[in-house]
N, C-alpha and C positions, 0 to 999 in steps of 0.2 A: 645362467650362462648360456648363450646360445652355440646351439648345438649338443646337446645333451639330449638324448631321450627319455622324455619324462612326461607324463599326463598330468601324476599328481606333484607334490612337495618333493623336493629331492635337499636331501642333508649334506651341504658339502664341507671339507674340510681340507685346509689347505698346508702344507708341514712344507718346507723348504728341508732340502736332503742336498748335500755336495753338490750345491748349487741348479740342480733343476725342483720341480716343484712336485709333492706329491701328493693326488688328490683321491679320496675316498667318497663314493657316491652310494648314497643310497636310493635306487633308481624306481620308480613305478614301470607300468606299462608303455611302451613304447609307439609314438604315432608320429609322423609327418618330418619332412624334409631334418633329419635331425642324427649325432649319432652317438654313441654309446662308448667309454672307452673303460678300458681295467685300468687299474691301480699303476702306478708310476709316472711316466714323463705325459705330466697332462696340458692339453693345448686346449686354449679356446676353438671351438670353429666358428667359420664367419671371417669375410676381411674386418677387422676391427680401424676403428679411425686413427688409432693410436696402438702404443703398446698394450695389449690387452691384459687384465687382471688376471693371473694364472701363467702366463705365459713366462717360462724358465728367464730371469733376464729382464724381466719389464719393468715398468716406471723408470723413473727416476735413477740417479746416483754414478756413482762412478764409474769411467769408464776402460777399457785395457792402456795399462801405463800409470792408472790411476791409483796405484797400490791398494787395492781390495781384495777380500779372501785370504784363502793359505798363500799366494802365490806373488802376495805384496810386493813391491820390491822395498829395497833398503838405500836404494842410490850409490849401488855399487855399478859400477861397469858393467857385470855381467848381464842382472837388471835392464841397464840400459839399453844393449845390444840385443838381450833377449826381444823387450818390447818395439825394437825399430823394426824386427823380419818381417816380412811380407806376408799378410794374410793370402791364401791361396784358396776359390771356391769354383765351382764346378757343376756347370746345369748342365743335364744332358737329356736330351726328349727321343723318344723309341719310334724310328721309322719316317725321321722326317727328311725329307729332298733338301738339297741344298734353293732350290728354286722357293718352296714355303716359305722364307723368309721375305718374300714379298708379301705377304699376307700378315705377317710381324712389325707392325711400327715403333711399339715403345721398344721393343727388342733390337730394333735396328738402330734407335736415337738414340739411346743407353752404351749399346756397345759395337758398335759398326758406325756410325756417326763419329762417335767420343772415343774410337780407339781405331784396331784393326781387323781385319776382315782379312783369311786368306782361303784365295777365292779358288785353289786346286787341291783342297781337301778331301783327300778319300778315308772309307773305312778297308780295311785291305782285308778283311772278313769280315763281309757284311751279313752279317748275322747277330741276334740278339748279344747270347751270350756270349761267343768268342769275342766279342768285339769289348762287353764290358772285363771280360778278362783280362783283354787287354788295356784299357783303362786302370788298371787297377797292379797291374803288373810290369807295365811296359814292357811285355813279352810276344811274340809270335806266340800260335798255336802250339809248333813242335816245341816250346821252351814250356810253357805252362799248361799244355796237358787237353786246354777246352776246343774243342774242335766242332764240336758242333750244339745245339740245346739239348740234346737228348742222345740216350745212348751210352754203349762202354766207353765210349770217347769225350761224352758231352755233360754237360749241365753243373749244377755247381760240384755233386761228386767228383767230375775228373779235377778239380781244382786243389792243388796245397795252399790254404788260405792262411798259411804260416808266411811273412816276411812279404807280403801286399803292403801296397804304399803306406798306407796307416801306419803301418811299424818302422818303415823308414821316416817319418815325420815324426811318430811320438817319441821313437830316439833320440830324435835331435829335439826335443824339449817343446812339439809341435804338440797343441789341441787338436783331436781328429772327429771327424763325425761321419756320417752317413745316413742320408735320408732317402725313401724309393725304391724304386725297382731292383733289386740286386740281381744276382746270378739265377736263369732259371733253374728248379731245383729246390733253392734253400727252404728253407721253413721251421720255425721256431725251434725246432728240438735241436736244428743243429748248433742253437746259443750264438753268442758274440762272437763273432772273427776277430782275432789276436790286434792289438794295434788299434783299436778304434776308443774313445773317450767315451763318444755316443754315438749309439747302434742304433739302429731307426728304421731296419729294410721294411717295406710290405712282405708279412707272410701266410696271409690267407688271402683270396679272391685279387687277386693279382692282377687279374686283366678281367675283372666284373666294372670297375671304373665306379658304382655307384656303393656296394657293401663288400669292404676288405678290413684289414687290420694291419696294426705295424709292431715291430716286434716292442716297442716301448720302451729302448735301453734296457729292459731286462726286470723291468717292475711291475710285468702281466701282459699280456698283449691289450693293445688298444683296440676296439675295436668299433668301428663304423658303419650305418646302416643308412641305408638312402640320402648318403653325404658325396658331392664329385671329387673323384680323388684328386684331383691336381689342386684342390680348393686347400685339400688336407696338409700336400705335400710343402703346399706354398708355405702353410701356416705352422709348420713342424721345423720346416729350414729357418723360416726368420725365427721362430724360437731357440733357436740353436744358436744363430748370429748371435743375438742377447745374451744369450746363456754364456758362450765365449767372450765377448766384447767386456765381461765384468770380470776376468782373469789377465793377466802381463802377456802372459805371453800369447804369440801367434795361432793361427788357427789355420788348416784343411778343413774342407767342408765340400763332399758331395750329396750333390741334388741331382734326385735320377727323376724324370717323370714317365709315364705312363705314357701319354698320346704323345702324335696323333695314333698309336697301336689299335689295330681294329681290337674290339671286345667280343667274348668269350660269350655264350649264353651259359646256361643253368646246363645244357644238352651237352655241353664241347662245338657248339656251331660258332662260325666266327659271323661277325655283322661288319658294320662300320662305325668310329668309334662316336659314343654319345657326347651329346653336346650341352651344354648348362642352357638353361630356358631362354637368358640374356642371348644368347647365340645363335640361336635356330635362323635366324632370317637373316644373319649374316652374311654379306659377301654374293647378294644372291644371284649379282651379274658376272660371277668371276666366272673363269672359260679355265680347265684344266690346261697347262701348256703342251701335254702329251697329244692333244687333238692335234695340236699343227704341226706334228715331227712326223716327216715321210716315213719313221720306224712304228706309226701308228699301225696296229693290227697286220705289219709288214712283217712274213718269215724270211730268217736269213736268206742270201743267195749264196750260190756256193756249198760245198759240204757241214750238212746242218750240226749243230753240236747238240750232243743229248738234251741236253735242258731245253730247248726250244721245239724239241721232236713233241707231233701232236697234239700241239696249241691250240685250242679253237679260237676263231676271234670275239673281241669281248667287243659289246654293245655302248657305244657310247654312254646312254642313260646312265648305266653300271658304274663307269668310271666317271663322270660327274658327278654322282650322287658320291660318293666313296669320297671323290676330291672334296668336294663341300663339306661335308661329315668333318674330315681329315681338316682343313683349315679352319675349321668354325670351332673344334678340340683343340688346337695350337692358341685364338685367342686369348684365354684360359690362362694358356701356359704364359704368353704375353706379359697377360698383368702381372702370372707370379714373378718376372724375371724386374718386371717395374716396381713393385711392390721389395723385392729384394733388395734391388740398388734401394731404394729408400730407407731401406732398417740400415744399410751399412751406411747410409751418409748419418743417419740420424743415431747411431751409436759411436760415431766418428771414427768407424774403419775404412768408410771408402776409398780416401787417398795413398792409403799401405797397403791396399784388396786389389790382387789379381781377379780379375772374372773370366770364366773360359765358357763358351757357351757353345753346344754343340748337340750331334744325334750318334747313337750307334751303328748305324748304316743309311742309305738312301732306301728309293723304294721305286717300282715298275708302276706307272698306271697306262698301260694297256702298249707302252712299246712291245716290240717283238711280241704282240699279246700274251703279256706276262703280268701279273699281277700281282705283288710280293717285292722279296728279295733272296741274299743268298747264290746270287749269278755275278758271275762276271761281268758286267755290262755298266758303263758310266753313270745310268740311272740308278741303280742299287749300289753302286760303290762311293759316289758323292753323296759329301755333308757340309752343311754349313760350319765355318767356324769363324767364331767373333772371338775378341778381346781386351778388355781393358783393364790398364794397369799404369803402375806408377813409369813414367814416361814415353809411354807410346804415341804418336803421333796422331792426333782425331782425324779421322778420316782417310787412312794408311791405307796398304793393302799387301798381299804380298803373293805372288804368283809359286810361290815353292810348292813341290808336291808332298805335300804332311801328310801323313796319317795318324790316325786315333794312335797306334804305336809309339808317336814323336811326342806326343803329350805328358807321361809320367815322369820324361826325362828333361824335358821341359819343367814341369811343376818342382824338381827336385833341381834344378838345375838355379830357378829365380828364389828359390830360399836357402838356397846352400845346403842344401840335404843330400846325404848319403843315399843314395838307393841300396839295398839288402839283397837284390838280384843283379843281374848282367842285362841292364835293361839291351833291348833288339832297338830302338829308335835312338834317334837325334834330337839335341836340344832344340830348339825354337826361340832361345833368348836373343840372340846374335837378331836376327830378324826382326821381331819385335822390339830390340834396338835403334833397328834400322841400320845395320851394320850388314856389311856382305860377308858371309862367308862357304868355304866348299860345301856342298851339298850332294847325296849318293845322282846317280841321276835314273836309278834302274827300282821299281820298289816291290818288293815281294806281294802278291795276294791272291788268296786261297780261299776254298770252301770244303765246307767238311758234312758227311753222312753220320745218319743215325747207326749205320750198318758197319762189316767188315771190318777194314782198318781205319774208318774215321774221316777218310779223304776223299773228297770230290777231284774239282777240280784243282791243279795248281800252279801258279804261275807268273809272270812278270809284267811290268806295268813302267812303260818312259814317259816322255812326254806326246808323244807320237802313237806307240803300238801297245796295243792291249795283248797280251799270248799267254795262253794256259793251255796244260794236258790234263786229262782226265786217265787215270788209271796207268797199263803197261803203251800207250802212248797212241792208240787207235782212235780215240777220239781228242780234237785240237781245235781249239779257235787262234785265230791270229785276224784282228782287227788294225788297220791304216788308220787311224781319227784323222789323221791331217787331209786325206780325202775321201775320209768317207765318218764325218762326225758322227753319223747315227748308227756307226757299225750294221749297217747293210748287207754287206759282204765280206765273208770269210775269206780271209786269202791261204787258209793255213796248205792249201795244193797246189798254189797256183807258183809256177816254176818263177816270177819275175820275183819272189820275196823268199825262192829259195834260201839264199843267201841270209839275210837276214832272220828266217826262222833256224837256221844255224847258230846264229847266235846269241840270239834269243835263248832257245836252248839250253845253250853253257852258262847263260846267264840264269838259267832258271837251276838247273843241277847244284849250281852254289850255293845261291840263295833259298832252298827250301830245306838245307840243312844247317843254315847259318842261325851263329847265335852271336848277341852283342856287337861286334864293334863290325864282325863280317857282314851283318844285315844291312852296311850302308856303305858299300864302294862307290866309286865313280868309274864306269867300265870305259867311256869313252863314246865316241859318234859311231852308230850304224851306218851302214852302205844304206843309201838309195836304193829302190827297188830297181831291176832288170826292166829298161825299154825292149818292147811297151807290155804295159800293166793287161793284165784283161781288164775290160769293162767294165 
C-alpha cells in the first residue's frame, strides 16, 4: 500500500468496524517519501485512480438511499425524507486572500463557475482560531468565549465544545465529520468533541506540513512522516465522503486545511509554506497584487493606530517569494477540492451536496508593511467564498456583506436543522436562492490579545467605513473605502467625519455586546462627511 513506511515486509490486516476500516501493521524501518499510521481509521496515501483498497467506503456497492447497513431504510416516509436532506460539506484553507483564488482554476470551475461566488466576504475576526470558532458555533467572540489563539481568553480551552454544529446536525439524525486543522490548542487528550460521527482533527505537528498526525476517530493516532499534509487531508475527507455515501441518511462534513499557513520549523521559526516537488516552478511569472496597491510599504496618514506603529518596510523579494510559496501550497489544496467534487459525483451525492469553500481570514502581504493578519484592514479581513448546491445559479454572485458568522446559520438553515446555540449570523439561503431579502447593513468585527481582557481592537464595518477602538477609546481607526480603497487615511480626528464617527460609535456600543438576533439590525444611511474633507 503506498504510503506506508516500510523497508521490509509489512503484515497488513484489514477488519471493517461500524463502517470505517481497521488496519493493523506490522511495520519495519522506516525510509522515503512515505508515512506511518496507528491502528483505526486507515487511509491509503497517494491520489489513487479510483476508490482505493482500504479506504472507509470504497469499491463498489450501494450507495445513500440505497438501504445498506444498520440504517437501511424500510420505504417508510420517514426513510424517505430522511435520505432526500441535503448533504452539507465544508473546505476551509488557513490564511488565504480573497484575490488567491486566481491562482485556483479547478476550484473556480467546480464552484464559482457552476454555482456562486459572493464577492464581499469577510472574516470579522480574522484570526486563526476565533474565526474557526466561529465556524463551528455561529457565534461572535463575546458569545463563545475564543478571542484570540492563545491566552486566558484564547485557543481551544476558552471554547465550550458542548452543543457546536456537530450536535446540532446529529440531532436532527445528520452524519457529522471532521477533518484538519481544528482549534489551536486541542490535541489528542482532549478526545472527541461531542456531536461528531468521525473525529479526524490534526493533533501533533500542526503546522510542520510534512510529519503530523490525526487523531484517527479515536482508534490510535495516525501518524505521518515525510507525507504533505494537504495530500493526507484530501485523502481522509473523500474517505469520509464513502464512508457516509454507504448510510441513508445525510451528512456534515468539515474539511479544514492547512495552507497556504506559513510553517513552523523544528525551532518555533515561522518560513513560507512548502510546496509538493510538482509545484516548485509554478506560477513562476505571477507578480503579487499587493506591489501595485499605493498601500504598498505606505504608513497611515493621519493619527496612526497602534498596529501599524513602527513598521519597517518589507522588501519586495520577501513578499514575492512568500506570495509564490503561498499560491504554489494553494495548488494542492486545488486538486483536493477537484478530487472531492469527483468522489461526491462518483458516489452519487453531488446533486443533494452543498459545497461551501472558504479561508479563516485574509492576510497582509506587505500593505501598510504588515505581513500577517489579525488587523482591521480589508486585506486580512476578506475571504473568498464559493458555493454550490442544489439550485444555485452557475455563475451567480452576490455582493451581500457575509461573514464566516452567517455560515453555521446558513448550513442549518438549508438542512432544516435546529441550531443548539443563539447563533450571531444570518441565513444565506434567501441569496443563494437568488431571492432578495433584508439584510443588517452595519457588521460587527474584532480582534483579540493574548493578554489582559482578550480585546484588541473593536468595531464596525458598512459598506463604506471601516471604525474600530482599541481599548478606553485613545486609540481609533475610521477608514472612507468609498475614497480612499486602500485606507490610507485615518479620518478617525478629522472634524468633516465628526458626525459620522458618532454614529458609528452607537453603532458599535450595541453591536459588541450583541447576541443572536441583535448582531444583525439595519441602522439606516450615514451622513455624508462635512464639506470639505481634508486631503
Amino acid at each position: 500500500m503506498s504510503g506506508w513506511r516500510s523497508s521490509g515486509a509489512a503484515a497488513l490486516v484489514g477488519v471493517c468496524l461500524a463502517g470505517l476500516v481497521v488496519v493493523a501493521a506490522s511495520v519495519g524501518a522506516g525510509s522515503g517519501d512515505t508515512a506511518s499510521h496507528g491502528d483505526g481509521l486507515a487511509l491509503a496515501t497517494g491520489v489513487p485512480s479510483g476508490p482505493a483498497k482500504g479506504f472507509p467506503g470504497a469499491g463498489g456497492g450501494p450507495r445513500r438511499g440505497a438501504g445498506v447497513g444498520p440504517a437501511a431504510t424500510d420505504g417508510s416516509d420517514d426513510d424517505t425524507e430522511q435520505s432526500s436532506r441535503p448533504n452539507v460539506v465544508v473546505v476551509l484553507t488557513d490564511d488565504q486572500t480573497d484575490y488567491d483564488l486566481r491562482w485556483m482554476p479547478l476550484t473556480r470551475a467546480a464552484l464559482g463557475e457552476d454555482g456562486m461566488e459572493f464577492t464581499d466576504a469577510i472574516s470579522p475576526h480574522p484570526l486563526c482560531c476565533p474565526a474557526r470558532a466561529e465556524m463551528i458555533t455561529g457565534q461572535y467572540a463575546q458569545n463563545n468565549g475564543v478571542q484570540h489563539n492563545n491566552g486566558p481568553h484564547g485557543g481551544y480551552e476558552a471554547l465550550d465544545p458542548t452543543q457546536t454544529i456537530g450536535q446540532w446536525f446529529q440531532d436532527a439524525g445528520y452524519q457529522t465529520g471532521f477533518v484538519g486543522k481544528y482549534l489551536n490548542g486541542y490535541h489528542a487528550q482532549a478526545g472527541r468533541n461531542p456531536g461528531w460521527t468521525l473525529w479526524d482533527p490534526l493533533v501533533q505537528g500542526i503546522y510542520d506540513y510534512f510529519d503530523f498526525a490525526f487523531f484517527n476517530d479515536g482508534q490510535g493516532v495516525a501518524t505521518y512522516d515525510n507525507y504533505y499534509v494537504t495530500n493526507a487531508v484530501e485523502e481522509r475527507t473523500n474517505a469520509a465522503v464513502r464512508t457516509f455515501a454507504r448510510d441513508d441518511r445525510p451528512f456534515l462534513l468539515y474539511s479544514f486545511h492547512l495552507a497556504p499557513h506559513y510553517r513552523f520549523d523544528g525551532h518555533g521559526n515561522t518560513e513560507p509554506p512548502p510546496v509538493e516537488s510538482s509545484d516548485r516552478d509554478a506560477y513562476a511569472d505571477a507578480v503579487p497584487p499587493s506591489l501595485g496597491k499605493p498601500s504598498f510599504n505606505v504608513a497611515t496618514q493621519g493619527s496612526l493606530p497602534d498596529f501599524l506603529r513602527g513598521r519597517t518596510r518589507r522588501t519586495v523579494q520577501e513578499v514575492r517569494e512568500t506570495f509564490l510559496a503561498r499560491i504554489r501550497s494553494l495548488r494542492a489544496v486545488d486538486r483536493s477540492v477537484e478530487s472531492l467534487v469527483a468522489t461526491l459525483k462518483e458516489t452519487g451525492e453531488w446533486d443533494n451536496t452543498w459545497l461551501f469553500f472558504t479561508s479563516d481570514n485574509g492576510y497582509s502581504m506587505g500593505e501598510h508593511r504588515l505581513v500577517g493578519k489579525n488587523v482591521l484592514t480589508e486585506e486580512s479581513m476578506q475571504v473568498p467564498l464559493l458555493v454550490h448546491g442544489p439550485g444555485v445559479v452557475p455563475g451567480s454572485t452576490s455582493s451581500l456583506p457575509v461573514t464566516l458568522v452567517d455560515l453555521p446559520a446558513t448550513f442549518a438553515d438549508l438542512a432544516g436543522v435546529t441550531p443548539l446555540r443563539a447563533v450571531d449570523g444570518s441565513s444565506l439561503a434567501p441569496a443563494l436562492a437568488g431571492q432578495a431579502s433584508p439584510f443588517r447593513d452595519t457588521t460587527l468585527v474584532q480582534t483579540g490579545t493574548s493578554y489582559g481582557d482578550g480585546w484588541a481592537y473593536r468595531g464596525v464595518r458598512t459598506s463604506r467605513f471601516t471604525y474600530a477602538v482599541r481599548g478606553a477609546g485613545d486609540d481609533v481607526i475610521l477608514y472612507d473605502r468609498a475614497r480612499d480603497p486602500y485606507e490610507l487615511v485615518n479620518r478617525a480626528d478629522d472634524p468633516a467625519y465628526a458626525a459620522i464617527r458618532t454614529q458609528l460609535e452607537t453603532r458599535r456600543q450595541q453591536l459588541v455586546a450583541c447576541a443572536s438576533w441583535t448582531c444583525n439590525p439595519a441602522f439606516g444611511q450615514l451622513p455624508e462627511p462635512a464639506a470639505p474633507a481634508k486631503p
